[in-house]
N, C-alpha and C positions, 0 to 999 in steps of 0.2 A: 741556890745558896747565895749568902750575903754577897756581895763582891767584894773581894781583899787585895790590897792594892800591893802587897808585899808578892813580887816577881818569882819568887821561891815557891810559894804555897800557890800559886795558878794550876790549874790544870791543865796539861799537856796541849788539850784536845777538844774543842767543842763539846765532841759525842760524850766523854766526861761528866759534862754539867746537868745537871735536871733539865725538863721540860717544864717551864713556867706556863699554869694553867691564870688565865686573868677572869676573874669572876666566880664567887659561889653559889650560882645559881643553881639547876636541875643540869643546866647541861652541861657548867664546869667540871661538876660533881660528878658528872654521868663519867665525864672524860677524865677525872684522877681516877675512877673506878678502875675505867679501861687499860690506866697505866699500871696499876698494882696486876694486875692480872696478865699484864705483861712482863712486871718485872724491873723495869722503869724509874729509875727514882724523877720525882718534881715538885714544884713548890705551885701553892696556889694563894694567891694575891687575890687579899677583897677589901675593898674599900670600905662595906660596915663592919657592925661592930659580929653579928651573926650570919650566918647564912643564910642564903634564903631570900635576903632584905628585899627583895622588891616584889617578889610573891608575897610577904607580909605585909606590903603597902596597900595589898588589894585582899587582904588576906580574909575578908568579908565575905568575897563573891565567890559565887557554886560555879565551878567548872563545867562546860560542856561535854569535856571529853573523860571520859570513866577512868576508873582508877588503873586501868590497863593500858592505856596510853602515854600513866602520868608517874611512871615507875621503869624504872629503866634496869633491865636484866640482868647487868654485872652488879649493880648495887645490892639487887637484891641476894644473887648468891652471897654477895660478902657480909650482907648484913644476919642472914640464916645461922649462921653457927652462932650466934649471941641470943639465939629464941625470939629476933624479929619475926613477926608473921603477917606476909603480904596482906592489906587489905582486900575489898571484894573487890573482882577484876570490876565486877558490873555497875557502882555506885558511883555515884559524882561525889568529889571532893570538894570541901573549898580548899582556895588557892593556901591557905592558913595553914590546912590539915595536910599538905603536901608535905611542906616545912618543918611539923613537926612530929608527922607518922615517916617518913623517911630522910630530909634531909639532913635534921638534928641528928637522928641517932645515926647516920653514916658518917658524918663530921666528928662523931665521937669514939670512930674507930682508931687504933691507936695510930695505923699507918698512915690514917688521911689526918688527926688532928697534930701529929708531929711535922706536917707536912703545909699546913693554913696556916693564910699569914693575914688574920683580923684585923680591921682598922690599921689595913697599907692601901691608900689612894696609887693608882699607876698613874702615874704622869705622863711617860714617854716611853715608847721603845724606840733603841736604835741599834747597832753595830759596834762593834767595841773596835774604836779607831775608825771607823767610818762613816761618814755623812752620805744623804740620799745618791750625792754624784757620785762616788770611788766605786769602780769595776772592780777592779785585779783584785784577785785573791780574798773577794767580797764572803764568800760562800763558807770559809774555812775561820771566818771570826764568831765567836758566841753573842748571841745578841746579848745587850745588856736594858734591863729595865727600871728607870729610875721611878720613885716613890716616895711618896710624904706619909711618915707614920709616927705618931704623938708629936708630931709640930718639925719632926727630922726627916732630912732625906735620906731616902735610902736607895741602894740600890744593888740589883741581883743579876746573875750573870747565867742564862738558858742557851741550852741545845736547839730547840723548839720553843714557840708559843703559840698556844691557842688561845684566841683572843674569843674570849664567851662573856664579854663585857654587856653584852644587851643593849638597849635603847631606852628604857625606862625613864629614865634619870634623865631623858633627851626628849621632852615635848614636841610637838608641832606647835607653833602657835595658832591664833585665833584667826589671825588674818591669811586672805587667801591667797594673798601672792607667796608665800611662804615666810615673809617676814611677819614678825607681831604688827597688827594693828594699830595704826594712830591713836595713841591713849591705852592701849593694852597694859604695858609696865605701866603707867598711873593705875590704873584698876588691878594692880594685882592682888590687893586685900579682898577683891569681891568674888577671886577667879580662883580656881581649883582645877589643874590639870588631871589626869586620869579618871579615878574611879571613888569619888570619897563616899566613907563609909555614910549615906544618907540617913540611914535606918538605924543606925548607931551611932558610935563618936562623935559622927558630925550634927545628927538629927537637930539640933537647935540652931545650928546655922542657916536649915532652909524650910523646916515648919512654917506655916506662916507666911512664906517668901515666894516671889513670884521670880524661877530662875529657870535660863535660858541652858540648854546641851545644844554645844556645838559639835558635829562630828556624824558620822553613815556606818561606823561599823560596831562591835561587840560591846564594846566598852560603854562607847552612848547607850546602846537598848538596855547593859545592866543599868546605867544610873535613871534612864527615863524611868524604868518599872518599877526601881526604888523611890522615885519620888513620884509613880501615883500611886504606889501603895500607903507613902506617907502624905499624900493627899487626901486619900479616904482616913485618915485616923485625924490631922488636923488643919482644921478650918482655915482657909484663909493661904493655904498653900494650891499654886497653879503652876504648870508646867507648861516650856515653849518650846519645840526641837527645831533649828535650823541645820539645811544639810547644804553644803555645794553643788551637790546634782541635783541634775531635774531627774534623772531616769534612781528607780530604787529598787531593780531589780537585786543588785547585789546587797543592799542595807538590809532587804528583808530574807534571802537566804532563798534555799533552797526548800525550804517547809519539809514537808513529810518526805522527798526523797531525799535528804539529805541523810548519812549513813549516820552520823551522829544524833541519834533524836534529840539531844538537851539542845543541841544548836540550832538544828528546826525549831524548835518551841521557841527558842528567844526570838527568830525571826518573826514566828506566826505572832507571836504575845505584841511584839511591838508595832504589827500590823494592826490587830484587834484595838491596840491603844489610839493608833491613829485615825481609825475607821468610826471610832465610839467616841471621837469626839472628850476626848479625853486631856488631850494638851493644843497647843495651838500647834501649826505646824505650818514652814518655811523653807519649800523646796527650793532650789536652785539659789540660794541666797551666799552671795561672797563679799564678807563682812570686811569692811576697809578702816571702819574708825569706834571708837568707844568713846564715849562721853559721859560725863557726870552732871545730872541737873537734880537741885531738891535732894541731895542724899540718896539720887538711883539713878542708873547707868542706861544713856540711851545707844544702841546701838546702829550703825549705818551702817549699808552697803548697798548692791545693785542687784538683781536679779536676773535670771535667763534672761528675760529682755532687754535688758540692759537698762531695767528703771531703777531709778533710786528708791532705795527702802529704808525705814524706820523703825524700829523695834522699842519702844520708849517705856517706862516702871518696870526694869528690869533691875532685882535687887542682887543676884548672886550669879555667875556665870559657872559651866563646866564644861571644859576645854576638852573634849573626847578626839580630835582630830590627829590621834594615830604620835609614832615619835621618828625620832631620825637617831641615825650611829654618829657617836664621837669620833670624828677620824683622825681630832689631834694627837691621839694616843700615840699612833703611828705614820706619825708625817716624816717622819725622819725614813722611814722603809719605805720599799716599792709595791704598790697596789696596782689591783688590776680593780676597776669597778665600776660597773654600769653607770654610763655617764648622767642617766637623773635619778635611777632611782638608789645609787650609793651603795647597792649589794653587791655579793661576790657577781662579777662580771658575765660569769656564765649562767649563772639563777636570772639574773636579769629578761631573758627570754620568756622564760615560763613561768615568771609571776608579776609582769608587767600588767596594771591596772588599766592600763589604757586600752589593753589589747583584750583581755579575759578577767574575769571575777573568778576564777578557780581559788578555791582552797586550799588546795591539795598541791603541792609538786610531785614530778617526779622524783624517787628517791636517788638520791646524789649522796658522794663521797668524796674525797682527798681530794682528785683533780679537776672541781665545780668549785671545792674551797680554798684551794691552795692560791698565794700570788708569787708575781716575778723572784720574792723576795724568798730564797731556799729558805723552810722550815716556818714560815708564820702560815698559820689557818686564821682563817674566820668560821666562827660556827654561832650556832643558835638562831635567834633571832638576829643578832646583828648581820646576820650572813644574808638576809633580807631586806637589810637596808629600811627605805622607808616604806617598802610594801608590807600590806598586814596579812594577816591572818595565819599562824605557825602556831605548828603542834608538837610542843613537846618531844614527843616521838620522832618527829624528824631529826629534832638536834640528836638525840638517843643514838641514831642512827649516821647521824655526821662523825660525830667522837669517834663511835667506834670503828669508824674505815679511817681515819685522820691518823689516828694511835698506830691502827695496825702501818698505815705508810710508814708512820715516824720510825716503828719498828725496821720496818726493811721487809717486812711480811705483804708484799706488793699481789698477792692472789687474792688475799683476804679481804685487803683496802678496797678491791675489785667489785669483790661481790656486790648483791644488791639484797637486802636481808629485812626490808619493811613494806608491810601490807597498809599503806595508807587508806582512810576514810573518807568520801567521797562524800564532797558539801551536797550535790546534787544543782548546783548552779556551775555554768560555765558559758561565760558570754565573749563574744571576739565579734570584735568592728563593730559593736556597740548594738548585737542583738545578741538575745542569752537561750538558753537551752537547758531542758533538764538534765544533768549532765550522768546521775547516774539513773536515773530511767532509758535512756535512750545510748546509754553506752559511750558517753564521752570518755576522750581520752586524756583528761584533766586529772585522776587520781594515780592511783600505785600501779604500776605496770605487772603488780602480780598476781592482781585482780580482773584488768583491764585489758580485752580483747583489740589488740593496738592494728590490726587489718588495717581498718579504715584510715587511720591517721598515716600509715605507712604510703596505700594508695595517696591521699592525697601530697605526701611528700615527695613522692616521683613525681606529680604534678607538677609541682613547685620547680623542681628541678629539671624538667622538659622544658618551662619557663623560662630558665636563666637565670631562676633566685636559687639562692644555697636552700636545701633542704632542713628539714629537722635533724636529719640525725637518727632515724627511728633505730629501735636497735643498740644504740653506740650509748657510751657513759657518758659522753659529752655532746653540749649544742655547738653549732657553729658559730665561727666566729666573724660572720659575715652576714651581712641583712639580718640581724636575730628580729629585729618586730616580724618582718614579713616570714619570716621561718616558723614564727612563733602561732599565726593567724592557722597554719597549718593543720598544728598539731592537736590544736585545741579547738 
């Protein structure tokens, strides 16, 4: 609810106020579902002007994962009684048609659209009376969330928050130290972060034009095959892929045993494109500066070997190199989070890039996303921080062990209620394995014969290192790389 400053009209009691949901994406959404179905009242805060909005910024591109992973099961029961009728479990979506075969018409339900609060940007969460230092009696204040909406601040007063703000709207830059590029901000007329529409909207912007993908995971291969398929239609268009690694095992996936076949197929496609001589291609390249000569952009950096490289008549760039979470949101609260890759601190272990190329996590609930701070979750993608690769389904499955916490329904929060899909890659110490031909312990544990991984966790632990965990809801919170090397 709004926050009203009048002492009288306050509520008693934290427990009182709604649960402020921040972001209407799929897994906001998933998660005001889980509140009506609870009983629950709460407000949900979005920054555009629709739902959906950053699904509709890619809203071009065909989904890997089928319409059964991209539909979340309290939604659907509520949306049933209005003559919605589930899509085919078996069909890929685009990210577009998610948006508007389910998330429009759930937004339009009365309970959730009395409940959305469109074009409210969150600025801040904090404590009502309390900055990040104040202990005493921390626990029993309502968080309060400030916001800018039509040009005013506002601000609302929550029991809980789940923070399903995403990373979208949060690039990586170009450069590979993690900062932008020397000359990146000057070149930003030339440069398009994510996934632009090549084959549409944007089609005139790179007909013709010889433009460089920077980036090794899903996003690059969609825009690479977009722009050689608008290569074969017009002349005079060429493509360059630059990646940071030398090894590409994980860039090109898991091929045919990955459980997903649309997601095998993008891997195999962008291999055959690379194979066929089809774009130029720049492995190990870490790009340090951007320059403009003649009206085109010459780009520099160094390679595996540590030589200097040149990339020169580059007219248009696309920035595929993944994004990072906003954590100004909630600098005022206390986080727990993996200290590089900025996700919930306990995911950290099991989808650490340094360590495995898994796709897959195990599935996690309330006490992998909860922090120090009683009542805020992180969920979605941002609960990933800057590691990639998340499916939907997971967030599906966060919400709804988060909600049942918030409830006090502590059996439920417990459970473990998702059969994840298995990339069929799964690499540690920097050699990779088929992971579902061969039985890795990389995907959903309710699929996956966890023997092997257990053995090796007594290993670990005859060692003197903390183990995984096998078994238990939570990783340790001690050596997680080396606990991690384990289990994977």
């Amino acid at each position: 609810m709004l926050l009203n400053t009048s002492p009288s009209l306050r509520p008693a009691h934290p427990a009182d106020e709604p649960v402020a949901v921040l972001g209407a994406g799929p897994v906001g959404l998933a998660a005001a579902a889980k509140l009506i179905e609870r009983g629950l009242p709460f407000v949900i805060l979005e920054a555009a002007s629709s739902v959906g909005a950053n699904l509709v910024d890619y809203g071009h591109v065909r989904l890997f994962s089928p319409w059964r992973y991209d539909v979340d099961p309290t939604m659907a029961r509520l949306l049933e009684p209005t003559g919605w009728r589930a899509p085919d479990p078996d069909a890929l979506p685009l990210a577009g048609e998610v948006v508007e075969q389910v998330l429009q018409p759930f937004a339009r339900l009365p309970q959730v659209a009395a409940a959305l609060q469109l074009g409210t940007r969150v600025l801040s969460v904090t404590r009502e009376g309390f900055d990040k230092v104040k202990s005493a009696g921390r626990e029993k204040a309502p968080f309060v969330i400030r916001a800018l909406r039509n040009g005013e601040t506002v601000e609302f007063k929550a029991r809980a928050v789940i923070d399903s703000t995403g990373t979208w709207n949060q690039p990586n830059p170009i450069g590979a130290s993690g900062l932008p590029a020397i000359g990146e901000r000057e070149a930003a007329d030339r440069i398009a972060y994510g996934i632009p529409d090549v084959l549409g909207a944007a089609r005139s912007r790179y007909a013709g034009k010889r433009t460089l993908v920077v980036g090794a995971g899903h996003s690059a291969a969609n825009a690479l095959l977009a722009l050689a398929d608008l290569a074969r239609e017009a002349p005079g268009t060429s493509l360059v892929w630059a990646v940071r690694s030398p090894a590409l095992t994980r860039v090109f996936g898991g091929g045919d045993a990955d459980a997903l076949p649309a997601r095998g197929a993008l891997g195999n496609s962008l291999r055959s494109l690379r194979d066929s001589g089809g774009l130029e291609f720049h492995a190990g390249l870490r790009i340090t500066r951007i320059e403009r000569h003649d009206g085109r952009l010459t780009v520099l950096g160094i390679d595996a070997g540590g030589q200097a490289q040149r990339l020169a008549g580059i007219d248009e760039i696309i920035c595929a190199t993944g994004q990072r979470p906003d954590l100004g949101l909630t600098s005022e609260l206390r986080l727990k989070l993996d200290p590089w890759l900025e996700s919930n601190e306990a995911l950290g272990p099991l989808i650490d890039p340094n360590l495995h190329s898994c796709g897959t996590v195990r599935p996690h609930g309330h006490r992998e996303l909860a922090h120090p701070e009683p009542g805020l979750y992180t969920v979605g993608v941002k609960s990933y921080g800057r590691a990639p690769t998340f499916l939907m389904a997971t967030g599906f499955e966060q919400v709804r062990s988060v909600v049942a916490a918030i409830a006090g329904d502590l059996e439920a929060a417990d459970r473990v209620e998702l059969d994840l899909p298995e990339t069929g890659v799964c690499s540690t110490g920097g050699s990779a394995t088929k992971g579902a031909a061969e039985g890795s312990c990389c995907g959903g544990p309710a699929k996956t014969d966890r023997s092997a991984c257990c053995a090796l966790d007594e290993r670990k632990k005859a060692e003197g290192a903390s183990g995984c965990g096998c078994g238990s809801s939570r990783p340790p919170a001690v050596e997680p790389r080396r606990a991690a090397s384990a289990c994977c």
